[in-house]
C-alpha positions in Angstrom: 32.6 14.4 18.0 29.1 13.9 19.4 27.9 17.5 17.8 29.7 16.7 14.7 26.9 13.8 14.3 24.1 16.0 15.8 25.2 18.5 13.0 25.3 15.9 10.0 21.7 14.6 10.9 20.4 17.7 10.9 21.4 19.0 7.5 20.0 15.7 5.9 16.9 16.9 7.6 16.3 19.8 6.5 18.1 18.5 3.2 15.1 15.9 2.8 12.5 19.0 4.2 13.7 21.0 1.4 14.2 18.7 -1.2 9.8 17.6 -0.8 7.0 19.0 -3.1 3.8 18.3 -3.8 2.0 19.7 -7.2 -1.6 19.9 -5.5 -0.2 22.3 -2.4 -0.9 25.6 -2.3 1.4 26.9 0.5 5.2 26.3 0.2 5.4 24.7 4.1 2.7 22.0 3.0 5.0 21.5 -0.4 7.9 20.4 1.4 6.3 17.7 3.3 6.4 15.2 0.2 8.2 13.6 -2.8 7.6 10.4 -4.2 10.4 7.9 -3.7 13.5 8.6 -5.3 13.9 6.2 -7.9 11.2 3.9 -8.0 11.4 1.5 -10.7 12.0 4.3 -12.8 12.3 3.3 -16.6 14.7 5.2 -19.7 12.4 6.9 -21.8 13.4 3.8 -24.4 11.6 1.7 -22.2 8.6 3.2 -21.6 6.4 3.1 -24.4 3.8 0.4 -23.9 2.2 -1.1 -26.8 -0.9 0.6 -27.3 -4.0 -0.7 -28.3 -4.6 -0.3 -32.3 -8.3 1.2 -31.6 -7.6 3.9 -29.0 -9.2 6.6 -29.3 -7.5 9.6 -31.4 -8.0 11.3 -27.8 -6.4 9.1 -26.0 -3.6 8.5 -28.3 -2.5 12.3 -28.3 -2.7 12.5 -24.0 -0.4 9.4 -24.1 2.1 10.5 -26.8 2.3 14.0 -25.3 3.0 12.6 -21.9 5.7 10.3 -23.1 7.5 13.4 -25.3 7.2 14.8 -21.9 9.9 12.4 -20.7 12.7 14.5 -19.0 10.9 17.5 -18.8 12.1 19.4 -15.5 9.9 19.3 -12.8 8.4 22.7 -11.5 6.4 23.5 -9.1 3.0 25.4 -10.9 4.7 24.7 -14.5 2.4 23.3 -16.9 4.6 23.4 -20.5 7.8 21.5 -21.8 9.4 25.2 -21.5 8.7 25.8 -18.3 8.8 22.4 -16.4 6.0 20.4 -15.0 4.4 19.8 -11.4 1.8 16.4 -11.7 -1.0 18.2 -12.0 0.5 20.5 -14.7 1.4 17.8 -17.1 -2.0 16.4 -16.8 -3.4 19.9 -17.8 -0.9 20.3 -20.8 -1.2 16.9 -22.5 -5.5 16.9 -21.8 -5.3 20.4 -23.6 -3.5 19.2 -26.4 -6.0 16.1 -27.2 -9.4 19.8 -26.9 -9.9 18.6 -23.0 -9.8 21.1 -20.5 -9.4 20.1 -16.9 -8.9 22.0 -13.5 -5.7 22.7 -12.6 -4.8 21.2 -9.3 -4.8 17.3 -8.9 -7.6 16.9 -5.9 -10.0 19.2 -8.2 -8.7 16.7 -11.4 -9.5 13.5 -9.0 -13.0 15.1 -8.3 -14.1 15.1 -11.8 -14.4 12.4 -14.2 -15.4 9.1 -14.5 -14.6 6.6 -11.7 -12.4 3.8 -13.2 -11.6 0.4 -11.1 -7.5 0.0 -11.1 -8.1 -3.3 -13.2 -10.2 -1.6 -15.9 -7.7 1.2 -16.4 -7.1 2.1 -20.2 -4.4 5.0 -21.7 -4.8 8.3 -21.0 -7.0 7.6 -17.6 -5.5 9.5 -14.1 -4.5 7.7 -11.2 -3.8 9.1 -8.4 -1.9 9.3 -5.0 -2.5 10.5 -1.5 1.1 11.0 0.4 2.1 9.8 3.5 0.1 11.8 6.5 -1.4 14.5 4.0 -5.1 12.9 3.3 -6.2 16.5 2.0 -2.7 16.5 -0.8 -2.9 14.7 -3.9 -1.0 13.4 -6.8 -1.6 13.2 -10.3 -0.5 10.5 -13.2 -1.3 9.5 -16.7 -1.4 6.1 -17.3 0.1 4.5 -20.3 -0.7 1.0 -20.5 1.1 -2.1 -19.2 0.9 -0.9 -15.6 3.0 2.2 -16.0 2.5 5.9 -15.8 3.7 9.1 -16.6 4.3 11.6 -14.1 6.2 14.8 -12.8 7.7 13.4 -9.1 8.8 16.4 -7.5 11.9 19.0 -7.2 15.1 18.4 -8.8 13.7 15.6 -10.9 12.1 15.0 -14.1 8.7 13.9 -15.7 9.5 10.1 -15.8 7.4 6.4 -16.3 7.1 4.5 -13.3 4.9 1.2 -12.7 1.9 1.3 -10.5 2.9 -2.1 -8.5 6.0 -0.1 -7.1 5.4 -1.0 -3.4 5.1 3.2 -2.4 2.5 3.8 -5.2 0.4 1.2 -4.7 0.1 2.0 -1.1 -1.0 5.5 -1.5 -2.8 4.6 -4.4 -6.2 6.2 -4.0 -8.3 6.0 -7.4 -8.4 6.6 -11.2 -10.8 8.9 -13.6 -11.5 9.2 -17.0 -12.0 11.8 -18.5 
């Protein structure tokens, strides 16, 4: 009976090990030492769309819409199109394309260019991102929509979805925001 237990915890562990990605990881044992939490706050795709401001910029309006038609995309690890799937860093490279803005590829070189914007002066279309637990050198992407939600692509075996930034895990690892 004792083994029986010592067999069940684990599986879950190496269930959880395998079930963790990260977009901005470059080697598949750093990718499966993160996912964002399972279901936080997440919102339907009827839910999500924040009134946006009359006078945003055309820019800024086509990053926004084409992150919210991204709703329910699959996620995948180095996918950057609605065919393919999404990681975070992916979808911010597909819907910044689609508005004439190219950006690097991988979320930690996406945080390192841009504008600096202060959480409380975020606007549509600006990045925020995320640091995971224990991986100061990993980083996570978002677009914000408005309202104090954002857009992103969480990890394996889920989908691009909206999620608010006062959920208690992202505003912990919350590290910054850029426009670009």
């Amino acid at each position: 009976m004792h083994s029986i237990n010592r067999y069940k915890q684990w599986g879950a562990l190496i269930l959880i090990m395998a079930l963790g990605w990260s977009c901005s990881a470059s080697q598949p044992n750093i990718r499966a030492r993160h996912t964002s939490p399972e279901k936080p706050d997440a919102i339907s795709p009827l839910q999500s769309s924040p009134s946006l401001p009359e006078n945003l910029p055309r820019k800024r309006s086509i990053i926004v819409q084409h992150a919210l038609n991204s709703i329910g995309t699959p996620y995948k690890w180095g996918g950057e199109s609605p065919e393919t799937g999404f990681d975070c860093s992916g979808l911010v490279v597909f819907t910044h394309k689609k508005a004439g803005i190219i950006l690097p590829r991988t979320a930690k070189d996406q945080f390192k260019s841009g504008k600096t914007v202060l959480r409380q002066d975020l606007q549509p279309a600006d990045l925020v991102f995320f640091t995971p637990p224990d991986r100061s050198k990993s980083f996570r992407v978002g677009i914000y929509i408005g309202e104090g939600l954002f857009v992103h692509a969480p990890g394996r075996g889920r989908q691009v979805s909206v999620v608010g930034l006062n959920h208690p895990y992202f505003k912990k690892h919350y590290i910054g925001s850029r426009s670009q």
